[in-house]
C-alpha positions in Angstrom: -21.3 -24.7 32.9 -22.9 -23.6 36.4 -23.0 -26.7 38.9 -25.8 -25.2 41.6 -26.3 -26.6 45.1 -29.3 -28.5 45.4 -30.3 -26.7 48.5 -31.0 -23.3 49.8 -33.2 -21.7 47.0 -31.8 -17.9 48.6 -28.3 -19.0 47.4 -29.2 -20.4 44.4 -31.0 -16.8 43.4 -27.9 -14.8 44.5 -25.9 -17.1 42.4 -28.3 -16.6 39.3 -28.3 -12.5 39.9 -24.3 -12.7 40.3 -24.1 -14.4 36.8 -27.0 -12.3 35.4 -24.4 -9.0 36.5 -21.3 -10.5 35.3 -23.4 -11.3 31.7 -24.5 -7.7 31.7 -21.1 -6.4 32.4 -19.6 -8.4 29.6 -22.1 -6.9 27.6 -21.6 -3.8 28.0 -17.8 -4.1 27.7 -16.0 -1.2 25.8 -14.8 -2.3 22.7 -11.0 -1.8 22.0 -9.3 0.0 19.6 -6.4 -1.4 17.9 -4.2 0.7 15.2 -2.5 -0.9 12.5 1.0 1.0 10.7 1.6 -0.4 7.5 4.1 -0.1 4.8 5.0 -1.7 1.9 7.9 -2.1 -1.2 10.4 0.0 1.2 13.6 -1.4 -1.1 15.8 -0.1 1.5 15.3 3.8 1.1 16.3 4.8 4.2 17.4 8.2 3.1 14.8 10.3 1.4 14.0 9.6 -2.1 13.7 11.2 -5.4 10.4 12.1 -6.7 7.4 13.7 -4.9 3.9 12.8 -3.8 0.3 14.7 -4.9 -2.0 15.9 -2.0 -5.1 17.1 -1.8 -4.7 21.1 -1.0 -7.7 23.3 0.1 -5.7 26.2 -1.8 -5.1 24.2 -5.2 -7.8 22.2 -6.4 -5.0 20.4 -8.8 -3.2 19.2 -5.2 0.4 20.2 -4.4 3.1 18.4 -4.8 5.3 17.2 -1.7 8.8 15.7 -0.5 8.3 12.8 1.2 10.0 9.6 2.7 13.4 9.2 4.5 13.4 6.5 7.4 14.3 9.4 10.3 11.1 11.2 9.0 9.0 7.6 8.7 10.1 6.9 12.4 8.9 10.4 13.1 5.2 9.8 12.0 5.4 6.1 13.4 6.3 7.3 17.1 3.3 9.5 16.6 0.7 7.5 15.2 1.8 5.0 18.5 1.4 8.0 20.7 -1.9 8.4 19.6 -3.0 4.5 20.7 0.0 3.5 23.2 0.1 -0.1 23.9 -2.7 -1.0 21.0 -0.6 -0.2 17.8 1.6 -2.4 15.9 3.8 -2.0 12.5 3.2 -4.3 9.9 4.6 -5.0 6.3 3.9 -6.4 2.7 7.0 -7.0 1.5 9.9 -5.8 -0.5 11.2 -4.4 2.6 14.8 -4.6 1.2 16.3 -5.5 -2.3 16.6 -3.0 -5.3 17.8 -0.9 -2.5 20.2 2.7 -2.9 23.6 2.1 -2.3 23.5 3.7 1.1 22.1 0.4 2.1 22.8 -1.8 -0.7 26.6 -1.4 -0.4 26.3 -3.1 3.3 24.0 -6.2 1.6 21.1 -4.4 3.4 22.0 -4.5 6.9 21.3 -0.9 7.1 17.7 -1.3 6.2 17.3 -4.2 8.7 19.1 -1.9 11.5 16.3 1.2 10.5 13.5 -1.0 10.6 14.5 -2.6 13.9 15.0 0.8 15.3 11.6 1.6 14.0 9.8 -1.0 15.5 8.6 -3.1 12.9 7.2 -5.8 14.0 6.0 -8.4 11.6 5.9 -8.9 7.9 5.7 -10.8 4.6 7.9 -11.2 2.2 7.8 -10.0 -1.3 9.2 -11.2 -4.5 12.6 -8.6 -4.0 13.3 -10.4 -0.7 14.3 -13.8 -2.5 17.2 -11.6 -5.6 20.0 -12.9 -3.4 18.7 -16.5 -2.1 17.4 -17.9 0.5 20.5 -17.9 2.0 21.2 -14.3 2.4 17.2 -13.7 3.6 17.9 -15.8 6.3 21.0 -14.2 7.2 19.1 -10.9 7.6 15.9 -12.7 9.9 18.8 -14.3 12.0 22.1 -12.7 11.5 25.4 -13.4 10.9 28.0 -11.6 8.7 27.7 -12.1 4.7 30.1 -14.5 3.9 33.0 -12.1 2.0 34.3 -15.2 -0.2 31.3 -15.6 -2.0 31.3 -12.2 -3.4 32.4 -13.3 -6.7 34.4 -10.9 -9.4 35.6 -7.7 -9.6 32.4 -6.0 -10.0 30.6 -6.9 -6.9 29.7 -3.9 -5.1 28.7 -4.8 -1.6 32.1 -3.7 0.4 31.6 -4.3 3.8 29.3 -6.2 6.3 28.9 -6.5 9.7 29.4 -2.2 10.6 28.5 -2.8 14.6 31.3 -3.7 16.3 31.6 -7.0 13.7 28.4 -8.5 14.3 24.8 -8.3 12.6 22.3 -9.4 15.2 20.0 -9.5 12.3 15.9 -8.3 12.1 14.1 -8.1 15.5 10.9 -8.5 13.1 9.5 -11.6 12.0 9.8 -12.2 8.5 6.3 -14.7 7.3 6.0 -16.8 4.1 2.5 -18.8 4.3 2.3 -20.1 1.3 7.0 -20.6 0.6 7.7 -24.3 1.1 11.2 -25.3 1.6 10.5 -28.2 -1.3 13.0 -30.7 0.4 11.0 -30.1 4.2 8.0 -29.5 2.9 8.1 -26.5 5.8 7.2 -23.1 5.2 10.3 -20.7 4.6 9.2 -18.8 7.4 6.3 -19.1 10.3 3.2 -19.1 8.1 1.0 -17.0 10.9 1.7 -14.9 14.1 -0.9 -14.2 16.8 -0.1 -10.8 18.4 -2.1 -9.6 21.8 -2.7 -6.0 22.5 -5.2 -4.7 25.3 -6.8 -8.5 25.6 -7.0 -9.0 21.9 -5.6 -11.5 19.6 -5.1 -10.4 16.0 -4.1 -12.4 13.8 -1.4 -12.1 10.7 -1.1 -14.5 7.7 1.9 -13.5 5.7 2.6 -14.4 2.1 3.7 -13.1 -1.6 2.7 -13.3 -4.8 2.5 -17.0 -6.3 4.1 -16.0 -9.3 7.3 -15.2 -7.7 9.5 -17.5 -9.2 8.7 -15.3 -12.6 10.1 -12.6 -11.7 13.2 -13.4 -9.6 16.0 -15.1 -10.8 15.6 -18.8 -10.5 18.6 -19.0 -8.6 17.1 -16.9 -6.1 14.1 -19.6 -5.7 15.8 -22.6 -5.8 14.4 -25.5 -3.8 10.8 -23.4 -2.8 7.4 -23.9 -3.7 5.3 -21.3 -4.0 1.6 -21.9 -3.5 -1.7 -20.8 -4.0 -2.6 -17.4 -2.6 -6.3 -18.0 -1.8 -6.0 -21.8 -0.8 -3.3 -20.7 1.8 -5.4 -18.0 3.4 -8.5 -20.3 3.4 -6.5 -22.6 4.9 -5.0 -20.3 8.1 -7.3 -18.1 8.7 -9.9 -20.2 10.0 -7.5 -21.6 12.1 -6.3 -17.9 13.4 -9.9 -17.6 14.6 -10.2 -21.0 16.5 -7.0 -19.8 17.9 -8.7 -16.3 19.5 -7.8 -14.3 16.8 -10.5 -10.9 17.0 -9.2 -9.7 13.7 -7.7 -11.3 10.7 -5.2 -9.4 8.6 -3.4 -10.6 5.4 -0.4 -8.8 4.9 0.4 -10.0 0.9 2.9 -8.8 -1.5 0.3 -8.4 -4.5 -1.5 -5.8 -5.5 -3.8 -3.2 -7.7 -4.1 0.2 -9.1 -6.6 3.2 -9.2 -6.9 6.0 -11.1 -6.9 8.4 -7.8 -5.1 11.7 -8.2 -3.8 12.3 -4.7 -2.5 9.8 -1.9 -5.2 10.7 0.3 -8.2 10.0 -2.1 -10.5 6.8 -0.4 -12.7 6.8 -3.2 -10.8 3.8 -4.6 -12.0 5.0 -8.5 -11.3 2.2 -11.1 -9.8 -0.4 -8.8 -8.6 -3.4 -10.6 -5.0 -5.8 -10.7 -4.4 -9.2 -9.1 -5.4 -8.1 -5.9 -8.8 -8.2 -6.5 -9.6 -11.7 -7.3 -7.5 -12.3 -4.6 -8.9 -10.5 -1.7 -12.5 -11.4 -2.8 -11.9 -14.9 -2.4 -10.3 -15.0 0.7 -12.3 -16.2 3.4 -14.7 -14.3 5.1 -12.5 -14.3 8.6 -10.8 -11.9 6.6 -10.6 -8.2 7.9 -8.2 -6.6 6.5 -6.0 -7.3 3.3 -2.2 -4.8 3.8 -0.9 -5.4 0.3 2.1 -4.0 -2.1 3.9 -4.8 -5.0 2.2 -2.7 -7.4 3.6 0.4 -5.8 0.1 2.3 -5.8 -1.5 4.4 -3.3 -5.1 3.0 -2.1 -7.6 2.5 0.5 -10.4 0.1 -0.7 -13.6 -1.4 0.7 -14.5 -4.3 -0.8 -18.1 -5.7 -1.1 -17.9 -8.0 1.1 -16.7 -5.6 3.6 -12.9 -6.5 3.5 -10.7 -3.4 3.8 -7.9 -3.3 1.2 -4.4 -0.9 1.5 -1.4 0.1 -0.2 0.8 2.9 0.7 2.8 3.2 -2.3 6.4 2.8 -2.3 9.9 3.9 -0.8 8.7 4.6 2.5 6.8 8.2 1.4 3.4 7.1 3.2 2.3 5.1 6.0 -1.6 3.2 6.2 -2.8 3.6 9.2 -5.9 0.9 9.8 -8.1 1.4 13.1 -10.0 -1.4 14.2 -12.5 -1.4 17.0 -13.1 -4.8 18.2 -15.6 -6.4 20.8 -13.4 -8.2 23.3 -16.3 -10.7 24.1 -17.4 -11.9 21.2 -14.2 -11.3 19.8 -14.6 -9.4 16.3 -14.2 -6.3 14.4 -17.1 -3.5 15.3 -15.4 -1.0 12.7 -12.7 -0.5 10.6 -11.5 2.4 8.7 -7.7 3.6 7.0 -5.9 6.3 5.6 -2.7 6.8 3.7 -0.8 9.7 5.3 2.0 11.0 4.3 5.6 11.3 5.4 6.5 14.8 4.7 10.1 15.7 5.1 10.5 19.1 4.6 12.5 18.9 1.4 11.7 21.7 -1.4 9.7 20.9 -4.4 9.6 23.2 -7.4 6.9 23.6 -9.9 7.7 23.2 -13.8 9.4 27.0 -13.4 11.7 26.4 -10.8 9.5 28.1 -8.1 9.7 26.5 -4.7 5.9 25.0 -4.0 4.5 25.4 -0.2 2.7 23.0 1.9 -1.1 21.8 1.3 -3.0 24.2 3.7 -2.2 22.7 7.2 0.0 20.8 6.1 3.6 20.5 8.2 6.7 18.7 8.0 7.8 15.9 10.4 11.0 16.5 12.8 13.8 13.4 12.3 13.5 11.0 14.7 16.8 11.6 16.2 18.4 7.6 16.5 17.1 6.4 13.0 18.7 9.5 11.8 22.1 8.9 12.9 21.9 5.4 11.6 21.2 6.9 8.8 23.9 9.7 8.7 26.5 7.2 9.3 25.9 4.8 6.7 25.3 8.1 4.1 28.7 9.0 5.3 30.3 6.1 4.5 29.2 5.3 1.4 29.3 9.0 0.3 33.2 8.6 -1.2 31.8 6.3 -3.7 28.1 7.5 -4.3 29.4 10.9 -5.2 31.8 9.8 -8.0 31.1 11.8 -11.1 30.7 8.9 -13.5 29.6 10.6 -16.7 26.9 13.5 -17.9 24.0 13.9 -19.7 22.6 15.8 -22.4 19.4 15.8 -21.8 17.5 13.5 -18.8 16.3 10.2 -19.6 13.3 8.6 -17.6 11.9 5.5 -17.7 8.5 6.6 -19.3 7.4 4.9 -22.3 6.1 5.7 -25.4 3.3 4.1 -27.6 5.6 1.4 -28.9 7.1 0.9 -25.7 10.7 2.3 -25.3 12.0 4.6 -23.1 15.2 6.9 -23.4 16.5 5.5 -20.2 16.0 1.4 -21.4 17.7 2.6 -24.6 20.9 3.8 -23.1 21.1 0.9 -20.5 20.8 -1.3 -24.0 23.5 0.6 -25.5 25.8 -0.4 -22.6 25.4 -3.6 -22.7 26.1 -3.7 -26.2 29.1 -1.6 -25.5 30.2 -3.5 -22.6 30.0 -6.9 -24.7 31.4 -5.7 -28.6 34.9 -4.1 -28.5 37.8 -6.1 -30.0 38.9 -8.2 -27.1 35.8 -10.5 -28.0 36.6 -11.1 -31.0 33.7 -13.2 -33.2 32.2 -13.4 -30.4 31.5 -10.1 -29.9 27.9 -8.8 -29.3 25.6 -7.3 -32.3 22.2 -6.5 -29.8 21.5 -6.1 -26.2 18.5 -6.0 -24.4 17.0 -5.2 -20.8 14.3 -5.6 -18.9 12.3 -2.7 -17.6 11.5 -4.5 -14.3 15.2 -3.7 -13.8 15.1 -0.3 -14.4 14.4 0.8 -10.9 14.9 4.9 -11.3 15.1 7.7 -13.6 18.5 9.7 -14.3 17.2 13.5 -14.3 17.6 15.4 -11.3 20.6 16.9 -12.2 23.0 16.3 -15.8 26.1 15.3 -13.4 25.3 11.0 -13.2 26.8 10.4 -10.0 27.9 6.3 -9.3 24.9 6.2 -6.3 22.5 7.6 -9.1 23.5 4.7 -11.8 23.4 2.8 -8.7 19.6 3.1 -7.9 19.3 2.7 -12.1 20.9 -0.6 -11.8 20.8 -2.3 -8.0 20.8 -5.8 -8.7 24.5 -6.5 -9.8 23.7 -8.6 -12.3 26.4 -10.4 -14.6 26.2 -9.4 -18.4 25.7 -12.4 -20.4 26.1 -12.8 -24.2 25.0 -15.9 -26.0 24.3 -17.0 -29.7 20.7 -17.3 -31.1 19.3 -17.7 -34.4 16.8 -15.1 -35.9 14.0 -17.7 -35.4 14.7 -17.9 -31.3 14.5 -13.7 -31.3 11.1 -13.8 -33.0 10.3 -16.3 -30.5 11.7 -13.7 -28.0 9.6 -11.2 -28.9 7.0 -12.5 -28.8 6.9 -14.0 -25.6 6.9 -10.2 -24.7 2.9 -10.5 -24.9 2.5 -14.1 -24.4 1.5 -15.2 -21.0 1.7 -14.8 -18.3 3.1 -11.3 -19.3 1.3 -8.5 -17.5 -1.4 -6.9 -18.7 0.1 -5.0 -22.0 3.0 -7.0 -22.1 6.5 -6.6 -21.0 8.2 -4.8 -24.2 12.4 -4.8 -23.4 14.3 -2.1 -24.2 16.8 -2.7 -27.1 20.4 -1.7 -28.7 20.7 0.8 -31.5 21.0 -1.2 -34.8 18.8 -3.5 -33.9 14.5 -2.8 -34.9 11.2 -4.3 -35.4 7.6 -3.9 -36.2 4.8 -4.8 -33.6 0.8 -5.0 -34.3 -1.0 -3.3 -31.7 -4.2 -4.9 -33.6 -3.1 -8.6 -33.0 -4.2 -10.0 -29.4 -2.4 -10.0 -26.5 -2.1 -12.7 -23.7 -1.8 -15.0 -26.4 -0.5 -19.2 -25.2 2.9 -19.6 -24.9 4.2 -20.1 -28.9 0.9 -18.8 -30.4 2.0 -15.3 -30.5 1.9 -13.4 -33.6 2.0 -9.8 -32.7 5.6 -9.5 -34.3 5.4 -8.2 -38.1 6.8 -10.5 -40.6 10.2 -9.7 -42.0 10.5 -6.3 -40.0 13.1 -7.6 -37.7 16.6 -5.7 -38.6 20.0 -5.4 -38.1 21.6 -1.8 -39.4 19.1 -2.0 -41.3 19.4 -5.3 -43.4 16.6 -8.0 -42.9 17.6 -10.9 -40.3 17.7 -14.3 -41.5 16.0 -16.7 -39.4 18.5 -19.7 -40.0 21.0 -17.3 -39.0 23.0 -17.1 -35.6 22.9 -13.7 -33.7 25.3 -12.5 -31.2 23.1 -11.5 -28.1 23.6 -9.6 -24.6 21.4 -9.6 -21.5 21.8 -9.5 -18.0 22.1 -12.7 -16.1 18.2 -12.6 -14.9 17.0 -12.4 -18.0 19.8 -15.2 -19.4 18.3 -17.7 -16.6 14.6 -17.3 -17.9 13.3 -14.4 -15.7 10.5 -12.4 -16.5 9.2 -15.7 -18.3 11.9 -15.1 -21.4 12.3 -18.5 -21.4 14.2 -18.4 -25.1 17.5 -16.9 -23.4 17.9 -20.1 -21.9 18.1 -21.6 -25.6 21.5 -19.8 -25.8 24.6 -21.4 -26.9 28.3 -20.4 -26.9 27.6 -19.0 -23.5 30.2 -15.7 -22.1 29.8 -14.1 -18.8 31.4 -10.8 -18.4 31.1 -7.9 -16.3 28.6 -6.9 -13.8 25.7 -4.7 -16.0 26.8 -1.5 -13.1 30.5 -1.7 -14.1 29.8 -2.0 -18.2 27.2 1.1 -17.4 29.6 3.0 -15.4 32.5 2.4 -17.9 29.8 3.3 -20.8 29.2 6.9 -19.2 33.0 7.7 -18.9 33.7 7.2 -22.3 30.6 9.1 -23.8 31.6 12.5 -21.9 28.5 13.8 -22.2 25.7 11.3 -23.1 23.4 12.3 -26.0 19.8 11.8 -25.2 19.1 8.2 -27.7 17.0 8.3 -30.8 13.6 6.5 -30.0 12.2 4.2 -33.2 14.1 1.7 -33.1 10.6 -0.5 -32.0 7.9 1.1 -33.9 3.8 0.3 -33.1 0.9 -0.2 -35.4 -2.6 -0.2 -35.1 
């Protein structure tokens, strides 16, 4: 309010004209410009990854295929992308930062992911469901620091080997970690902050952090012991609002859910076919909501939703960066314009075509320089974990992937089946030896292909997560209960089929529905369950191996936990490793042992 004298009508224009100026002033204010860096699922990839990404090329209309990721080339393109808006960018991420990690940084428990980042500059971000596979515990030891406590380790196959690398201390992230919608059940206090206001230029934007509510489903439930995990949409109603009466200009969400499109190349905005979780989700948030940064699905997208919102991905393993640019008005404090692209970390490495021929660079297209520091981070823990990640463990015949056919196997789910059977049936156990394995293709996290050698750091990135082998007896009626839950919800979309040991085969109906209640499924053929080829009584009591995620329910397998005469053996690397040794030269598996009609 302006108090006036009551006096001197000359003063009480000048004062009237000086507010009238400072009114148009305001007015015509410049609006800022704020740039957003996000990334998503980076699962500790801090040296460059397998595999290639597709971009648009003005000399192939098919796109070229590139090298990409490595956290000294990320750094590279993050520096610049600053550069570009010095003092108005930040870096943001949506989760699955570490977890499933290479053994570069998983053989440190995933300090050296936390050390890249830091060195990076990121500076806030959610948590996904991969941050919660080793407890709560062990997340907050990489927020806050501290060394991982050696004595918990466990047996003989535990393959973290050392902690603490700098001079015996882990200062732990510079970033802050937020869970908006993870109560500690016992508290009833979020995991983490739920929000974070960051200024930049005058400007308040505002970050709600948060993961996918279904959580719990996919990670052991060891790993989410004691947390609650809430509502997506009612937590974002809930804060963002509250963000805004707080000064916030801009809202972002950074979630770790997401979608998928049918887009060729990383660069297409077109957004064709968009669908997934992330959709329901983002057009119910409220309308304070600028920006939704999400991940999980490990898709490539820029998205504009009807109501405006602007929806991104950038994939996974650190290949791409989103880049968001918001112009905001500084006095009426909100977005002007908004826009986003997915660019892409090129590294330099060779990519061949299906011939062996090297492929160039998209026209204009050029490689990033290594930033210097993140590389020798990275150098140094390459170096040391080099001894063991080059170890010849076994070859192949042929490659085996993790692509599936119509029935749903794949030759590399086979083989990891096989081991576990292996790993669970030679004499030492006796009558309790195992007759069928299974795994879960969640925990499949690469392909062995790039070369026949299998190197330990390749079976490695096959199988991160250290889990225990478990074998346990169940009756033929529990495993058609099994498999059927493999539809049931609340599978995915098109199920969740696991990959199974040789010996062991059934029948599924494409024709029967999908998505069926828990215990109503019937997609299972009658009587086509076998063991070496004789039928399977259901009365009957089945030796059975799986790894200790699925054994505790995970991936909502909730027979396993049914099992009796419970034996835990060896970690599912160390059965694999030992698996590969003894085959010499591993044939590629027969496929049909899960056959699809209709």
């Amino acid at each position: 309010m302006l108090f006036l004298p009551r006096s001197r009508p000359g003063a009480i224009g000048a004062v009237l004209l000086l507010a009238l100026c400072f009114t148009c002033a305001a007015q015509a204010a410049e609006p800022v410009h704020v740039s957003l860096i996000a990334i998503n699922d980076f699962h500790g990839n801090i040296q460059p990854p397998s595999g290639s990404v597709l971009m648009p090329d003005a000399a192939n209309p098919a796109g070229t295929r590139v090298a990409a990721g490595g956290a000294a080339y990320l750094s590279s393109l993050v520096q610049q992308l600053k550069a570009r808006n010095p003092g108005h960018s930040l870096v943001v991420g949506a989760g699955d930062l570490v977890g499933a990690t290479p053994l570069a940084s998983g053989l440190f428990h995933d300090e050296p992911t936390i050390e890249v980042l830091n060195q990076i500059g990121l500076d806030v971000s959610s948590v996904g469901n991969h941050e919660f596979d080793k407890g709560r515990t062990e997340l907050l030891r990489l927020q806050n620091g501290g060394c991982y406590p050696r004595a918990a380790e466990g047996s003989s196959g535990t393959v973290g080997v050392d902690t603490c690398m700098n001079a015996g201390s882990f200062a732990g992230a510079k970033f802050q970690y937020l869970a908006a919608n993870v109560l500690d059940t016992a508290s009833g206090q979020t995991l983490f902050p739920a929000t974070a206001l960051r200024e930049m230029g005058g400007i308040k934007i505002g970050f709600i952090g948060l993961t996918l509510r279904a959580t719990p489903s996919v990670v052991t439930p060891a790993g989410v012991a004691g947390l609650q995990f809430l509502s997506e949409v009612a937590t974002v109603n809930r804060l963002a609002p509250q963000l805004r009466a707080q000064g916030a200009a801009a809202v972002v969400v950074l979630i770790h859910q997401g979608g998928q499109t049918s887009a060729r190349t990383v660069q297409d905005k077109t957004c064709p076919d968009f669908s997934g979780p992330i959709l329901a989700l983002a057009d119910q948030f409220d309308s304070a909501v600028d920006v939704v940064v999400s991940g999980h699905t490990h898709q490539e997208y820029v998205c504009v939703r009807p109501d405006g919102k602007l929806v991104t991905q950038t994939g996974f393993y650190g290949r791409l960066v989103s880049l968001v640019d918001l112009s905001i008005d500084p006095v009426h404090r909100r977005v002007l314009a908004k826009d986003a692209n997915n660019l892409v970390v090129l590294n330099g490495a060779t990519v061949k075509d299906a011939n062996g021929i090297p492929l160039p660079l998209p026209q204009g297209a050029a490689a990033l320089s290594p930033d210097p520091a993140v590389e020798a981070i990275v150098r140094r823990y390459g170096d040391l974990s080099a001894p063991l990640s080059d170890m010849e463990v076994g070859r192949l015949a042929a490659a085996l992937d993790r692509r599936t056919n119509a029935a749903g196997e794949s030759t590399l789910g086979a083989v990891v089946a096989d081991a576990y059977l292996a790993g669970t049936s030679d004499p030492s156990y006796g009558d309790r030896a195992a007759q069928i394995a299974f795994t879960n293709p969640g925990g499949l996290r690469a392909d062995l292909g790039s070369s026949l050698a299998v190197t330990f750091g390749q079976l490695f990135s096959v199988l991160p997560f250290n889990n225990s082998l478990v074998t346990m007896d169940l009756t033929g009626a529990q495993l058609l209960r099994l498999l059927e839950q493999q539809w049931e919800k609340p599978q995915p979309p098109g199920g969740r089929v696991l990959p199974v040991s040789s010996g062991f085969s059934y029948v599924w109906d494409a024709s029967k529905p999908e998505g069926a209640a828990p215990g109503k499924g019937q997609r299972v053929v009658p009587g086509s369950m076998r063991l070496h080829g004789e039928p399977m009584a259901m009365e009957q009591s089945y030796r059975v191996t799986v790894n200790s995620f699925m054994a505790s329910g995970g991936d909502a397998l909730g027979v396993f936990k049914q099992g009796r005469n419970v034996q835990e053996g060896e970690t599912d690397l160390v059965a694999a490793k030992l698996y590969f040794r003894l085959k010499g030269i591993l044939p590629r598996p027969q496929m049909g042992r899960i056959q699809r009609i209709n």
